[in-house]
DRENDO-299476 format. One line per field, with one value per residue: residue number from 1; x, y, z of N, C-alpha, C in turn. Coordinates in steps of 0.2 Angstrom, whole numbers. Layout:
residues N
n c(NUM, ...) .
n_X c(X, ...) .
n_Y c(Y, ...) .
n_Z c(Z, ...) .
ca_X c(X, ...) .
ca_Y c(Y, ...) .
ca_Z c(Z, ...) .
c_X c(X, ...) .
c_Y c(Y, ...) .
c_Z c(Z, ...) .
//
This chain:
residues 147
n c(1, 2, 3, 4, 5, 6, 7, 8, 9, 10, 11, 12, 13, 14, 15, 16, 17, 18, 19, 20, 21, 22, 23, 24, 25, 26, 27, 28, 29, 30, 31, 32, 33, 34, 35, 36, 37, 38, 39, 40, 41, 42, 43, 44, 45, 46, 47, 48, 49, 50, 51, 52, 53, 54, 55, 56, 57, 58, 59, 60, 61, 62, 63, 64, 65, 66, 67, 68, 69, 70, 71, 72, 73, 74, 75, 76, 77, 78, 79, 80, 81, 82, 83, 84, 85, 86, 87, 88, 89, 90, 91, 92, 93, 94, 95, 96, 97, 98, 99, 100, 101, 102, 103, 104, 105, 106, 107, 108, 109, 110, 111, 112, 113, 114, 115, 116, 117, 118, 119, 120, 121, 122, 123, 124, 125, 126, 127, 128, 129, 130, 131, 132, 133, 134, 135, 136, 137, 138, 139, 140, 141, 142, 143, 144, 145, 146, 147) .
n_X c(52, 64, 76, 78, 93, 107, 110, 120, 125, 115, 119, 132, 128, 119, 128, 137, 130, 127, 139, 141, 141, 128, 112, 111, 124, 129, 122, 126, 139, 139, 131, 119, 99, 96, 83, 82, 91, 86, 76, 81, 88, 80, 71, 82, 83, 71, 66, 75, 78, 87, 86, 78, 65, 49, 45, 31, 16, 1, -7, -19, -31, -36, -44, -58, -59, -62, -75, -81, -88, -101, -102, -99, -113, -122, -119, -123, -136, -140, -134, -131, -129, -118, -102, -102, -113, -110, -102, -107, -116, -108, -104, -117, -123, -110, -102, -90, -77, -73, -65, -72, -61, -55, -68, -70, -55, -57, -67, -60, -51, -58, -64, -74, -87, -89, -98, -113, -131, -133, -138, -151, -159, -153, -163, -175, -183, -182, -170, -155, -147, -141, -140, -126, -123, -136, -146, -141, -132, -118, -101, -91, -71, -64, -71, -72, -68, -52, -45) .
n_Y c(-106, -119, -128, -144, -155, -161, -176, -181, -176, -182, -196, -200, -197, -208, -218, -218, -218, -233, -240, -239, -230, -219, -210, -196, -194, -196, -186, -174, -171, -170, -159, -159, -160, -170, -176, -176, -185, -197, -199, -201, -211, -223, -219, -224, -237, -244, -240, -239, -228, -212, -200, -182, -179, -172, -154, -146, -139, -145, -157, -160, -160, -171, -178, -169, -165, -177, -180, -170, -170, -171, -159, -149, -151, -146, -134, -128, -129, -124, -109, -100, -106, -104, -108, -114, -121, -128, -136, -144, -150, -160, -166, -172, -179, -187, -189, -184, -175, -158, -145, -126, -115, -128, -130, -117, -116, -128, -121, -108, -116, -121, -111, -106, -91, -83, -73, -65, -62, -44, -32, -25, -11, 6, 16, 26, 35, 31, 33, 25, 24, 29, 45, 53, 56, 54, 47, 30, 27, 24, 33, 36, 33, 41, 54, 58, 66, 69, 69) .
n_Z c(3, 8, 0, -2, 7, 0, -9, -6, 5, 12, 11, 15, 31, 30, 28, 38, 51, 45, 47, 62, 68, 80, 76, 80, 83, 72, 65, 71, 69, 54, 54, 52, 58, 70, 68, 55, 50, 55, 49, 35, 36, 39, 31, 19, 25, 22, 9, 1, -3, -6, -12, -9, -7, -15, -13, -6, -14, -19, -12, -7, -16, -24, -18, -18, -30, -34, -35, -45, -54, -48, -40, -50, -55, -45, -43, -56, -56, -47, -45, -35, -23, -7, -2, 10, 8, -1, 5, 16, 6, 0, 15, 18, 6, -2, 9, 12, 22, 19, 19, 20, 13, 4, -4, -11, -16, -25, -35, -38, -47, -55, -63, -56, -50, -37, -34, -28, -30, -33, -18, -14, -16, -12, 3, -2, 5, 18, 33, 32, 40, 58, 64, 69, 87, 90, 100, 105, 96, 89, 92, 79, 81, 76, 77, 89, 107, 113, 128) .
ca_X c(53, 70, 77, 80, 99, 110, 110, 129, 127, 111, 122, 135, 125, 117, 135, 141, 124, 129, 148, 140, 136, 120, 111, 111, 131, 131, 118, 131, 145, 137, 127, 111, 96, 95, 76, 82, 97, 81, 71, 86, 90, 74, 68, 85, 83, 63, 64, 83, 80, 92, 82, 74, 55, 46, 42, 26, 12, -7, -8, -27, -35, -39, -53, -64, -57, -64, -83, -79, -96, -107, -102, -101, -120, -125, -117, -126, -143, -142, -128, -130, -126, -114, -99, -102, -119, -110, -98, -114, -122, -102, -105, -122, -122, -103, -99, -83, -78, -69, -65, -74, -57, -54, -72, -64, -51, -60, -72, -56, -48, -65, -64, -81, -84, -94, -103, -119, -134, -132, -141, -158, -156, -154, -171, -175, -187, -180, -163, -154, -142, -142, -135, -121, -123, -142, -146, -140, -128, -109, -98, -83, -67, -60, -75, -74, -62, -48, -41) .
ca_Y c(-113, -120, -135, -151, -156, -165, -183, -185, -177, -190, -202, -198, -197, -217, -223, -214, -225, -239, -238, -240, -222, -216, -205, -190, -193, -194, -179, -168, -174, -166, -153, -157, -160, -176, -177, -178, -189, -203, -201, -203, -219, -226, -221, -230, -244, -245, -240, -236, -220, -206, -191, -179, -178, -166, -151, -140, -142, -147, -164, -165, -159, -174, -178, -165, -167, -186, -178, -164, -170, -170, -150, -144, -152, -144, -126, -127, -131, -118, -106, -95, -107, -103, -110, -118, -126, -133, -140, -146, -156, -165, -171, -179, -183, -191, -193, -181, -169, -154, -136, -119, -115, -133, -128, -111, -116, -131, -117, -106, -119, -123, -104, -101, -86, -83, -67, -68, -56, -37, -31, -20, -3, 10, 18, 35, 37, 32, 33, 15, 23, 33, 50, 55, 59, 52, 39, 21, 29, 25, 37, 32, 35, 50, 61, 57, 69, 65, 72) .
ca_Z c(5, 6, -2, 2, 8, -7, -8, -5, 13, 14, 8, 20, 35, 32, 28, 44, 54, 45, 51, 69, 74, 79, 73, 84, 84, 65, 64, 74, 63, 49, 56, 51, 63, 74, 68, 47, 51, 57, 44, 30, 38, 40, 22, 16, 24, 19, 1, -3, -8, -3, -13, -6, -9, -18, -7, -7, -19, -17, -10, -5, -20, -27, -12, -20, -38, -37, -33, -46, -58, -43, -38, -54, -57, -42, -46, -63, -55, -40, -45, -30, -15, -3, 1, 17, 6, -6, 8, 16, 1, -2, 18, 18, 0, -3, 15, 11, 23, 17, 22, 14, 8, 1, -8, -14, -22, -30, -39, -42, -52, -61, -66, -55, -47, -29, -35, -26, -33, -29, -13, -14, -18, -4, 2, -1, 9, 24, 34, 33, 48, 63, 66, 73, 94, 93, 107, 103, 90, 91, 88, 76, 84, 73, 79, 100, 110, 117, 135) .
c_X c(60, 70, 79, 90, 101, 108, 117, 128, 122, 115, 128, 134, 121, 123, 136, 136, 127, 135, 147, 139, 132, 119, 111, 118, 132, 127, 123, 137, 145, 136, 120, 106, 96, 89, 76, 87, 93, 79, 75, 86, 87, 71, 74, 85, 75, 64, 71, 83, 82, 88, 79, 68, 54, 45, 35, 21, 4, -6, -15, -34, -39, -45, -58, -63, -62, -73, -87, -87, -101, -107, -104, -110, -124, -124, -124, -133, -146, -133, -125, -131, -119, -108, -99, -112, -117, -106, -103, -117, -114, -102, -111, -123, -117, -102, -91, -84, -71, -70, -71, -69, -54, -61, -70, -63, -52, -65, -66, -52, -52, -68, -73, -80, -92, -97, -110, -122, -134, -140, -147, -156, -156, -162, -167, -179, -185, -173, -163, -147, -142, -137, -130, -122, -133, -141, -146, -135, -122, -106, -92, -78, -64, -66, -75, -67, -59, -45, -43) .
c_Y c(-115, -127, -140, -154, -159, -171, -184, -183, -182, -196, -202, -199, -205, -218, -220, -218, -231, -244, -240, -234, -221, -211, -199, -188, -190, -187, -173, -168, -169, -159, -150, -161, -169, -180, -179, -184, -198, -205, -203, -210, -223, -227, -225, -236, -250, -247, -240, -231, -215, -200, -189, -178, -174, -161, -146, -145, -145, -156, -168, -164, -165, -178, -175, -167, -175, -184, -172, -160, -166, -163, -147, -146, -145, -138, -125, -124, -125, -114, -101, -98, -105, -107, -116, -122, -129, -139, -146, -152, -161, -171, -177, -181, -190, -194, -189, -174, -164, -146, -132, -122, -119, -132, -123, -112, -121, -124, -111, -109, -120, -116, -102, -97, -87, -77, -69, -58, -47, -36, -27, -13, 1, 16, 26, 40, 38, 33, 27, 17, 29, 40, 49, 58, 55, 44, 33, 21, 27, 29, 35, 37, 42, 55, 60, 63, 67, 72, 77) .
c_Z c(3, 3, 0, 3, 1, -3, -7, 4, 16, 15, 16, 29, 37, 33, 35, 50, 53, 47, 57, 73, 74, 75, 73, 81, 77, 61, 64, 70, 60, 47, 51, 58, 63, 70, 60, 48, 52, 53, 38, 33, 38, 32, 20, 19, 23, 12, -2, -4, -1, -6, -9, -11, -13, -11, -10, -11, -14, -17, -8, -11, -24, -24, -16, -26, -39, -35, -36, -53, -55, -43, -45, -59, -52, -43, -49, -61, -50, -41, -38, -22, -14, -1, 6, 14, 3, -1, 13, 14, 1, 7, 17, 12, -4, 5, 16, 17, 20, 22, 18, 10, 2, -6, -14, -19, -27, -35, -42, -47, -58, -65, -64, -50, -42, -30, -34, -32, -29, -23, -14, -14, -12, -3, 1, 0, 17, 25, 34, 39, 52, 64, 72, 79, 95, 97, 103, 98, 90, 88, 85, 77, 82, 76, 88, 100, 112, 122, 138) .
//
């Protein structure tokens, strides 16, 4: 991720606006984008501020974070729902919607893990898959001929 221009050429680029050139004009001056040259001017003439912003980082976590009792009750209670059940109970119970992933990494931060229980053992009586060449079988690419 790159970083935010200085404040001197922010600086620079309002004064060079407030002098009487546009924006565009005073963007190219510069040589920076049309489209930051608006937005610098706009914010100094809103808030005054010339800095650049924070960049990056989790900005919506605290959606889920403010619901963070509720989930880790219901974990406790049913430790082997799913994902897309926990995301589920947070619409029709809060009214919140969120993603899976936003789910996730809410349970990666709370140091829970999504290890469901292991599968059934494999029989040993029967087959659980189909020979190779028998009818309905597909064959996997490395064994077909080629030409």
């Amino acid at each position: 991720m790159g970083k935010g221009l200085s404040e001197d050429l922010r600086w620079r680029v309002i004064s060079a606006v407030e002098a009487g050139m546009s924006c565009r004009r005073a963007a190219a001056r510069f040589g920076v984008s049309a489209s930051s040259a608006v937005r610098w001017v706009r914010e100094w003439r809103e808030s005054g501020r010339t800095a650049p912003r924070r960049q990056g980082g989790d900005r919506l976590s605290r959606r889920i974070e403010a619901h963070a009792a509720f989930l880790l009750a219901e974990i406790e209670a049913a430790p082997d729902r799913t994902l897309e059940e926990l995301r589920a109970l947070l619409i029709h119970e809060r009214g919140v919607r969120v993603s899976n992933s936003t789910v996730w990494r809410f349970c990666d931060r709370h140091g829970l893990t999504a290890k469901k229980s292991p599968g059934t053992r494999a029989s040993r009586t029967a087959r659980t898959s189909g020979r190779q060449g028998e009818p309905g079988s597909t064959p996997s690419p490395s064994s077909t001929r080629r030409g």
